[in-house]
N, C-alpha and C positions, 0 to 999 in steps of 0.2 A: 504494500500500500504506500504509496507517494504522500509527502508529504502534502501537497497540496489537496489529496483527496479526504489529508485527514481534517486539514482545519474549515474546507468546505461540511465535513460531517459534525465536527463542532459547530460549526456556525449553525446550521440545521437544527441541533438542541436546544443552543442556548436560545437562540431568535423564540419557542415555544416559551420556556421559563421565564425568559425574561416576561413577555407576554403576560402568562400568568402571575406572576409577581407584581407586576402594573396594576393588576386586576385587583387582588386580593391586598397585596401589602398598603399601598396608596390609593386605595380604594376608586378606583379610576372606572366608570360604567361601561360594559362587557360591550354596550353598541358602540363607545366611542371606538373599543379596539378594537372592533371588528372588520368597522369601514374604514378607518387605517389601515386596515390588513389588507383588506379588499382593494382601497386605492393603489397601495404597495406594489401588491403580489404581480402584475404585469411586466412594471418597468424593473423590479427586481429580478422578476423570474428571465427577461432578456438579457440584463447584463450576465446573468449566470451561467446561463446557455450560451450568449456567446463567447464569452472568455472562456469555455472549456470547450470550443471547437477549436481542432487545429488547422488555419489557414493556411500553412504552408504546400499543407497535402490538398485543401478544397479543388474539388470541380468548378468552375464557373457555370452559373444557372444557366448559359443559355449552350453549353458546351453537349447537354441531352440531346438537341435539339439539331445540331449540326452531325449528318452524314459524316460517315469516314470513308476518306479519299483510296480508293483503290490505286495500289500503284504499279505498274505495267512490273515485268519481272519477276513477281511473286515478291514473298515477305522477306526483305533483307534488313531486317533489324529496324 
């Protein structure tokens, strides 16, 4: 396990407890932290996803779409 995959799994727990502890310690109302969550959860869950694609290796989206070139001679590498 990579380091990075572990403090993404940290992050993961604590982000719930904290949550909870907002709730319950600072008595903070279960709707406010919900729709907070709720506003959150898209732009959060993008950055997440895309920092753990690796670009180097990516397809370009329109790279499906383009035919591959036959090339006279058969396949020379």
């Amino acid at each position: 396990m990579t380091r990075k995959h572990m403090l993404l799994m940290l992050l993961c727990c604590l982000v719930p407890i904290g949550a909870l502890a907002a709730i319950f310690v600072l008595q903070i109302p279960t709707n406010t932290v919900l729709i907070a969550a709720l506003v959150l959860l898209c732009p959060l869950s993008h950055f997440l996803f895309m920092g753990s694609m690796d670009h180097d290796n990516a397809v370009p989206a329109h790279e499906h779409l383009i035919a591959p070139v036959e090339r006279p001679g058969g396949s020379e590498g």
